[in-house]
C-alpha positions in Angstrom: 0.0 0.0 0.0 1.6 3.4 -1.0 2.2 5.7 2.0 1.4 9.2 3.1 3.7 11.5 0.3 5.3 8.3 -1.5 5.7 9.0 -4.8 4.8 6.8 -8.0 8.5 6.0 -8.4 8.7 4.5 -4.4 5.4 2.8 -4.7 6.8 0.9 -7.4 10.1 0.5 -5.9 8.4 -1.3 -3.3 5.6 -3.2 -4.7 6.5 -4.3 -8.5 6.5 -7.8 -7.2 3.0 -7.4 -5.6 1.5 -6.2 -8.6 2.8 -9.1 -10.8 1.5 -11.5 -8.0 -2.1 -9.9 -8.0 -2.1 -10.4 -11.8 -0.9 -14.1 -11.0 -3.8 -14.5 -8.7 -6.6 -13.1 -10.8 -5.7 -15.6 -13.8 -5.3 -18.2 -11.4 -8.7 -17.6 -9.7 -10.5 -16.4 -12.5 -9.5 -17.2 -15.9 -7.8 -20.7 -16.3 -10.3 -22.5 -14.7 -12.5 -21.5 -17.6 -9.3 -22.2 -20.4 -11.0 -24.8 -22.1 -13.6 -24.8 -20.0 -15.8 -21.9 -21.5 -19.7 -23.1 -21.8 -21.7 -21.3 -24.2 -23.2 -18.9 -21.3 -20.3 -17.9 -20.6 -19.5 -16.6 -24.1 -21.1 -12.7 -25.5 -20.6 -10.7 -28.1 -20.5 -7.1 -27.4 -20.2 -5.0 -31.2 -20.5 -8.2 -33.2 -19.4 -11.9 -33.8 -15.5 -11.1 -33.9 -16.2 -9.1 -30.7 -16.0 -11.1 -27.5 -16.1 -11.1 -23.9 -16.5 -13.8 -21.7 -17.2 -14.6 -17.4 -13.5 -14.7 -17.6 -12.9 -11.3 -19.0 -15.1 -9.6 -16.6 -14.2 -11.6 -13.5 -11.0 -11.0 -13.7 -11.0 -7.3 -14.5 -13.6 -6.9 -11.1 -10.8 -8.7 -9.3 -8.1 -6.6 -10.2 -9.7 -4.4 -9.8 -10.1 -4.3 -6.4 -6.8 -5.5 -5.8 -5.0 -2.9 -7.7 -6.5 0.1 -5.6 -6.3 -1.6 -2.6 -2.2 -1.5 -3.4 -2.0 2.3 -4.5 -5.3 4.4 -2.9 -6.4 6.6 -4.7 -5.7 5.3 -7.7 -8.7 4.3 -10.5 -9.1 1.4 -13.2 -9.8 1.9 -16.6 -10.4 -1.4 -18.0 -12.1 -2.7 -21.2 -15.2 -4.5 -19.9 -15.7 -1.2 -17.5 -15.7 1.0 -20.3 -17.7 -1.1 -22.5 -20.5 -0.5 -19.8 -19.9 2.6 -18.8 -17.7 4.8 -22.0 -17.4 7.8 -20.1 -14.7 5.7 -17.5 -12.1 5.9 -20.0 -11.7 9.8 -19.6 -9.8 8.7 -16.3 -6.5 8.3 -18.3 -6.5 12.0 -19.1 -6.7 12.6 -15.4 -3.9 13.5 -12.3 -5.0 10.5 -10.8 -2.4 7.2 -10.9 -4.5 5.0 -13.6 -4.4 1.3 -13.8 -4.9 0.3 -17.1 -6.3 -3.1 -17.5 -7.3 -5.6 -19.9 -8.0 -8.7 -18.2 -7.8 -11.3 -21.3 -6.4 -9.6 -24.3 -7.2 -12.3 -27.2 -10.3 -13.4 -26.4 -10.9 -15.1 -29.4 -8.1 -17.3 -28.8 -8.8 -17.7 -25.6 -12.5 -18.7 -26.7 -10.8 -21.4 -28.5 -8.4 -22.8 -26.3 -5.5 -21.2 -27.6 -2.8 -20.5 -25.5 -2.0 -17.2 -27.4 -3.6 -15.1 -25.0 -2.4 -12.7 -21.6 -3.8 -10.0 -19.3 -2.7 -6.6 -19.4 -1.8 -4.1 -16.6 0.0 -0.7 -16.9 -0.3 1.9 -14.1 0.1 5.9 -15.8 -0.2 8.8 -14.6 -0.6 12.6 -16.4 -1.0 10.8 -19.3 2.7 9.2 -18.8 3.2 5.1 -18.3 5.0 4.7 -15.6 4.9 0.8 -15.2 3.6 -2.2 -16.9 2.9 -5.8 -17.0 2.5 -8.5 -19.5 1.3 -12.1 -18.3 0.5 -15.1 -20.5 -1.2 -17.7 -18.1 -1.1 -20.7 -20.4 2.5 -20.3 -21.3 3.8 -19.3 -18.3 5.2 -15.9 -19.3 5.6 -12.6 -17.2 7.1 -9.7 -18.8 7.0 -6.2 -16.4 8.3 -2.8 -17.7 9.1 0.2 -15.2 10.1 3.5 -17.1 13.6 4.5 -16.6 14.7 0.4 -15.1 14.2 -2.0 -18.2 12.2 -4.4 -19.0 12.4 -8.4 -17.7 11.1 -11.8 -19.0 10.9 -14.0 -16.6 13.2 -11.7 -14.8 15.9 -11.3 -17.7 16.5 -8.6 -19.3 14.8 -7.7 -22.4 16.5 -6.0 -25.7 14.4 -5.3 -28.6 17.3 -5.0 -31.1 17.4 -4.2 -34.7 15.8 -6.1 -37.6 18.2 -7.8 -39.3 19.9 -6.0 -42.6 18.3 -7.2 -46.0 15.7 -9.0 -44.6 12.1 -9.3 -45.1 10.5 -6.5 -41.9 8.2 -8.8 -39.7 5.0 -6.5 -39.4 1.9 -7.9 -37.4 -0.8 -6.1 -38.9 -5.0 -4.9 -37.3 -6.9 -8.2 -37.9 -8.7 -8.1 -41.1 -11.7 -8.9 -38.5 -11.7 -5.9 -36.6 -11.2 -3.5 -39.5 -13.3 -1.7 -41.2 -13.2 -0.9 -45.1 -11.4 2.6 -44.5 -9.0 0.6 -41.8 -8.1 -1.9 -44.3 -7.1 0.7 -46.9 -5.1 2.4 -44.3 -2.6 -0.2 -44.4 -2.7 -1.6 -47.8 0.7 0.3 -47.9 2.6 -2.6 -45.5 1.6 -5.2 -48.0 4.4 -4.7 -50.4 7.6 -6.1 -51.3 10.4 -6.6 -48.5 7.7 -6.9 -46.0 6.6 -10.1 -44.2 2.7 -9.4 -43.2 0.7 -11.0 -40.9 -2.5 -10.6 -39.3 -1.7 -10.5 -35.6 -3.0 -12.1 -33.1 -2.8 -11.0 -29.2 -2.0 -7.1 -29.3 0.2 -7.6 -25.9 2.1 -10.7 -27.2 2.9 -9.1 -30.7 4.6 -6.1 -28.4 6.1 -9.2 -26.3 8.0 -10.5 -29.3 8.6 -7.0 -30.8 10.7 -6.7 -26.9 12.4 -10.0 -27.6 13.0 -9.5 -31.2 10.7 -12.0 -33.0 8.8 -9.9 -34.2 9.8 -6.6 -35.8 7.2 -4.0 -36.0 3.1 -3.7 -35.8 1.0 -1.5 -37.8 -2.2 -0.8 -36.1 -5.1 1.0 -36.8 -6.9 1.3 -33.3 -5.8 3.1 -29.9 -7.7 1.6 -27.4 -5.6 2.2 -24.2 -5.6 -1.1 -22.5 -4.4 -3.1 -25.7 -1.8 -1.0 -26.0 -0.5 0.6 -22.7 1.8 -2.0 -21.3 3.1 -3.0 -24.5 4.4 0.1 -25.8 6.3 0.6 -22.4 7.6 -3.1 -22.5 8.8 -2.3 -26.2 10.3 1.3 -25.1 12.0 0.2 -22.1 13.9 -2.9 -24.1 15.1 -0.1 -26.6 12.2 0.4 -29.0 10.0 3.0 -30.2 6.5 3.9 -31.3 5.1 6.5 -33.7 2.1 7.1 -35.6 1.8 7.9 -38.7 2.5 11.8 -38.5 5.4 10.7 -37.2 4.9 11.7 -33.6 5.2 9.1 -30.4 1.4 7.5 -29.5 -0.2 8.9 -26.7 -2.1 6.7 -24.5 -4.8 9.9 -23.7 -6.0 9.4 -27.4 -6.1 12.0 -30.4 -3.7 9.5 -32.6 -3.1 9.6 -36.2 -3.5 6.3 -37.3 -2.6 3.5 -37.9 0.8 3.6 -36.1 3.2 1.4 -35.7 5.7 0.3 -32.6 9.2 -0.8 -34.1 12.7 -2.4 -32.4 14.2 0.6 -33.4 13.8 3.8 -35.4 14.6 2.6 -38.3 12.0 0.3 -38.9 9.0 2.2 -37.2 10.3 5.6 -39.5 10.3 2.8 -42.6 6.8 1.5 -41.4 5.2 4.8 -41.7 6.6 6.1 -45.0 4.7 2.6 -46.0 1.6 3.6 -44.3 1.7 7.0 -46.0 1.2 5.2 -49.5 -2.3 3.6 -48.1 -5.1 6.0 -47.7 -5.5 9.1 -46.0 -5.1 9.5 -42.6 -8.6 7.5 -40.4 -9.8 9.3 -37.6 -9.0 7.5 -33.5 -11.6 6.0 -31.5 -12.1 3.1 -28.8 
């Protein structure tokens, strides 16, 4: 619990580790006892059939809920299932307020489907700045954590994005051609062209993951919902990456992006990602 005057750096100097385990908790209590598991109540769509939450998602986001402000008073969540009920939640990231932002399974759909390919999502901000963030993948046993200014660890090694690798094809994970619309998809028509390697992605969090560990070396995405992004843009920056979008400027988790925009192991590649994105269609307004 953060004491009287301690400052976001000291709270996380102290309590990194109690975070993670929280996390650890609320996918042991909540969400892989339905892996596999899922019957058909349990399973909604919320905008339409490539749009899902499930008893797992929302479970789990109440329960860190709870645990996350308990740890840091004060503090709020904004976290997707909460804004889904309630949009006008999500203005809290704009706020002086320390924000947890949370995304309690992020790839539903795999997880829907018993595919491991899925994690939950935690980043604490505050002014508008990440200050912390953590990445865990229940079913493969995976914890990445980011603090701005100390690195970022897998599995408590350090992690080091890198540089793609001279003359080869750039690995770009792309916005699933499922949750695009027609504008979207012309947005980034520009990445599908020669010297690229495209792919639909899967798992927001776990594209940024591999971006961190170099398996992966750029996305192009053309949504800015905070919680899909938030901890994997500060994993990626703290292992030596970057993010812009496609005006060129670094994505802001308080919204007002130009997208799509891509996050990149280096310069380089995120600079050579939008001069791609410029060739697709004019620039497509933000939103949730």
């Amino acid at each position: 619990m953060i004491e009287d005057n301690e400052t976001i750096d000291e709270f996380l100097a102290r309590h990194v580790t109690d975070v993670e385990e929280a996390i650890r908790e609320a996918a042991a209590a909540e969400i892989m006892p339905r892996f596999r598991r899922l019957a058909a109540h349990e399973v909604d769509q919320k905008s339409g059939p490539h749009d899902l939450v499930t008893d797992a998602d929302r479970k789990a986001e109440l329960y860190l809920t709870e645990a996350l402000t308990a740890l840091l008073p004060g503090s709020v969540v904004v976290g997707e299932e909460a804004v889904h009920a309630n949009p006008a939640s999500y203005e809290a990231i704009q706020g002086e307020a320390p924000v947890w932002i949370v995304d309690p399974v992020d790839g539903t759909r795999q997880f829907v489907h018993g595919d491991p390919g899925f994690c939950t999502l935690v980043a604490l901000a505050q002014g508008g700045v990440l200050r912390a963030s953590w990445t865990f993948a229940p079913a493969l046993d995976l914890i990445a954590v980011a603090v701005r200014g100390r690195g970022a660890t897998l599995d408590g090694e350090p992690l080091r994005a890198g540089s793609p690798v001279p003359g080869e094809d750039l690995r770009v994970a792309t916005s699933h051609p499922d949750y695009t619309t027609d504008e979207q998809k012309q947005a980034l028509l520009g990445i599908y062209s020669d010297g690229v390697a495209a792919r639909a992605c899967g798992s927001a969090g776990l594209e940024y993951l591999a971006i961190a560990r170099g398996e992966l070396d750029a996305t192009a995405f053309s949504w800015e919902a905070a919680w899909d992004h938030a901890a994997g843009i500060l994993l990626v920056e703290e292992a030596g990456g970057t993010h812009l979008t496609r005006t060129g400027e670094p994505f802001r988790i308080t919204g007002g992006n130009a997208l799509p925009f891509t996050t990149a192991r280096d310069e380089p590649a995120a600079r050579r990602v939008v001069g791609l994105l410029s060739d697709g269609a004019p620039l497509i307004g933000s939103g949730l």
